[in-house]
N, C-alpha and C positions, 0 to 999 in steps of 0.2 A: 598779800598780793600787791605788785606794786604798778602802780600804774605809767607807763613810760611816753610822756608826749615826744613827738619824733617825725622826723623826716629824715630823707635817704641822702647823709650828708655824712663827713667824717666824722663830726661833735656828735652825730646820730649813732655810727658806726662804731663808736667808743663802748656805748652804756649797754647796743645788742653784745657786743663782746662779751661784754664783765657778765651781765644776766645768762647767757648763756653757759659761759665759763664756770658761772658759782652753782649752776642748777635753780636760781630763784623762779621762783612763777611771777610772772606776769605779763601785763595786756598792754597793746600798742595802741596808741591814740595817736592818729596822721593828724599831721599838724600839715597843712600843704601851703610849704609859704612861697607856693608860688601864684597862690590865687591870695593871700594875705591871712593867713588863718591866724598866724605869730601875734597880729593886731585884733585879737579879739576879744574881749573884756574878761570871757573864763579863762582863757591861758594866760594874761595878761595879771592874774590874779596870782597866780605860782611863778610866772618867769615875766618880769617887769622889765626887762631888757628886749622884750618881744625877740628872745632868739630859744631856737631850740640847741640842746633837749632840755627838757623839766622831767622829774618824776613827783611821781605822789607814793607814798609809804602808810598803805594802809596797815599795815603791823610792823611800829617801830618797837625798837629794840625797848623795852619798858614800859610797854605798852602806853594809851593814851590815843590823845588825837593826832589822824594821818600827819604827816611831815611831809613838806613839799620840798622842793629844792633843784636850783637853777643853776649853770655853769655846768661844764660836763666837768670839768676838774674836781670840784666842789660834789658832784656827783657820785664821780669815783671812789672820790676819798670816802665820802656820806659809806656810802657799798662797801667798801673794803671793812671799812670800821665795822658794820653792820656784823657781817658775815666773819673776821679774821681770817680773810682769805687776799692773797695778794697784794699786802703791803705788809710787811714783817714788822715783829714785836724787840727786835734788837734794836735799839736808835741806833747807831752806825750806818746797819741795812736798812731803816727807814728813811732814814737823810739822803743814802743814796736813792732812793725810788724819789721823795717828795723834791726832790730837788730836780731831776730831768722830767718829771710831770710837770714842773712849773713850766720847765727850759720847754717844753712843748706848747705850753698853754701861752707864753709870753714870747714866745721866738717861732718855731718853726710853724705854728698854726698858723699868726696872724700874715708872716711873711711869706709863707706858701698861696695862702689865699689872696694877698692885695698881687701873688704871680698870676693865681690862674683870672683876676679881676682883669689887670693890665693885658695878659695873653691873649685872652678869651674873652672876655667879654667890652671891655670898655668901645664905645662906638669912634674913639680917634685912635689908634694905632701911635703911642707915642714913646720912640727908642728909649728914653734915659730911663722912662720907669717901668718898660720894658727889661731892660739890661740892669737896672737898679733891683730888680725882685728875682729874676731869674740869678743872677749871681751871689743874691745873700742864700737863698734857695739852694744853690749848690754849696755856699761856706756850709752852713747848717746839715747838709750831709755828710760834710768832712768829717764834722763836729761829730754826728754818731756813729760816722764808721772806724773814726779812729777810739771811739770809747770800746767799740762793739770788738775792737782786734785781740785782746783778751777775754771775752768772755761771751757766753753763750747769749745772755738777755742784758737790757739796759743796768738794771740794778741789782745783775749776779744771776738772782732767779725770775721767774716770769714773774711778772707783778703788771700793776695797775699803770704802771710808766710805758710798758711795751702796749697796752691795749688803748694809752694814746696816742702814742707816735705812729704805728702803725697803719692806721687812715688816712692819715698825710704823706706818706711815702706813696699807696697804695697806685695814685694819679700820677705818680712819678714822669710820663712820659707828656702829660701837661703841660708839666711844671719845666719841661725841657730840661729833663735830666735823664743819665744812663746811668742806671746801677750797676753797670759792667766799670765805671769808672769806682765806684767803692764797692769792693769785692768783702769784705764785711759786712757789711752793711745789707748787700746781695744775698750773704747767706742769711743772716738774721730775719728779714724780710719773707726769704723761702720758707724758712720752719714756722712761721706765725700764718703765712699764709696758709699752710699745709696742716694745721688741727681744725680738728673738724668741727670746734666749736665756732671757729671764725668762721669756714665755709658757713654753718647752718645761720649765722648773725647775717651774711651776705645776701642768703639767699631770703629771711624776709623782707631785706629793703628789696628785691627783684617782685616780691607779694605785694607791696606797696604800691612802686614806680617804677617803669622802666622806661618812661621818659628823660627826655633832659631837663634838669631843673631850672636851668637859665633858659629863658626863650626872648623875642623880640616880645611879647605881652608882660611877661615873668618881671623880665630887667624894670620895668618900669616900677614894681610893686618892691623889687628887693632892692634895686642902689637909688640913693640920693633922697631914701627920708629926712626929713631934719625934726625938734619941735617941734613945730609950727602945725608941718603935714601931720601930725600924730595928736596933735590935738583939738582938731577939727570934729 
């Protein structure tokens, strides 16, 4: 069994995917970091980054004591490895997977999110980092629609790379972009949306939360920690 701390986020969205995808059993632990749960000493103990998601691996692969493990990237990988499911045993085709996994983890995550920060939620409304996020935001779409124009999935076959990019595209209308502008990109998006393991991944975050996770209480708990506040 493994246990998956989580909230209804894309880094959330990522590990319902793979769990469902691989058939693994296991149990959702709400992490609700909009009331601050990320800050609380038991999950603080598995993911020291106070960010979701964490899991816990009550039967790792050679048995022994559970294996925690934080990062959804790190995650993935952890899962893939576990299972020999969706990261291939060629290096060629694993270089290709582990390398647009990263290009997600180090690019279109962080820069999609500081879009929908500046869009959506920052309290001054300010154009450069505005226009500075939405426009890497669309490069980065370029970027996989033109990888996607030959081929069906990021890394050839479905793999562990398409079940993180794909929650970050998901907000797409956010993030003030038209996937009718990358029609690649638009179909790839369709067919990930349309198995039915990702609908079932969707619909426990809807079992979770069907609120919005930023709110005017929320923002105070989720931007502008520093040290200081976290050591009090």
């Amino acid at each position: 069994m493994i246990d998956l701390h989580y909230w209804t986020t894309p880094n959330g969205h990522k590990i319902t995917i793979f769990l469902e995808e691989a058939g693994l059993p296991y149990k959702i632990v709400p992490v609700d970091i909009r009331a601050g749960d990320q800050f609380l000493p038991a999950f603080l103990k598995i993911s020291p980054n106070n960010r979701i998601p964490a899991i816990v691996d009550h039967q790792p692969a050679g048995g022994g004591a559970p294996v925690s493990v934080f990062e959804s990237g790190a995650i993935l990988s952890y899962l893939a490895e576990k299972t020999g499911k969706f990261l291939p045993l060629d290096l060629r085709k694993r270089v290709e997977v582990t390398q647009w996994l990263f290009w997600q983890m180090g690019g279109l995550g962080p820069m999609a999110g500081q879009n929908h920060h500046f869009v959506q939620y920052a309290p001054e409304k300010i154009p450069y980092a505005i226009d500075r996020y939405v426009n890497e935001t669309n490069r980065l779409y370029g970027v996989l629609n033109r990888r996607l124009a030959d081929r069906a999935f990021i890394g050839g076959e479905y793999s562990i790379a398409d079940m993180a990019v794909y929650p970050w595209v998901v907000p797409h209308e956010r993030q003030r972009q038209k996937l009718e502008d990358f029609p690649h990109l638009k179909r790839w998006f369709e067919s990930i949306r349309d198995r039915a393991t990702v609908k079932r991944a969707y619909a426990k975050a809807d079992e979770i939360n069907i609120k919005p996770t930023v709110d005017n209480q929320s923002s105070k708990v989720l931007f502008g920690q520093t040290n200081a506040s976290l050591s009090r």
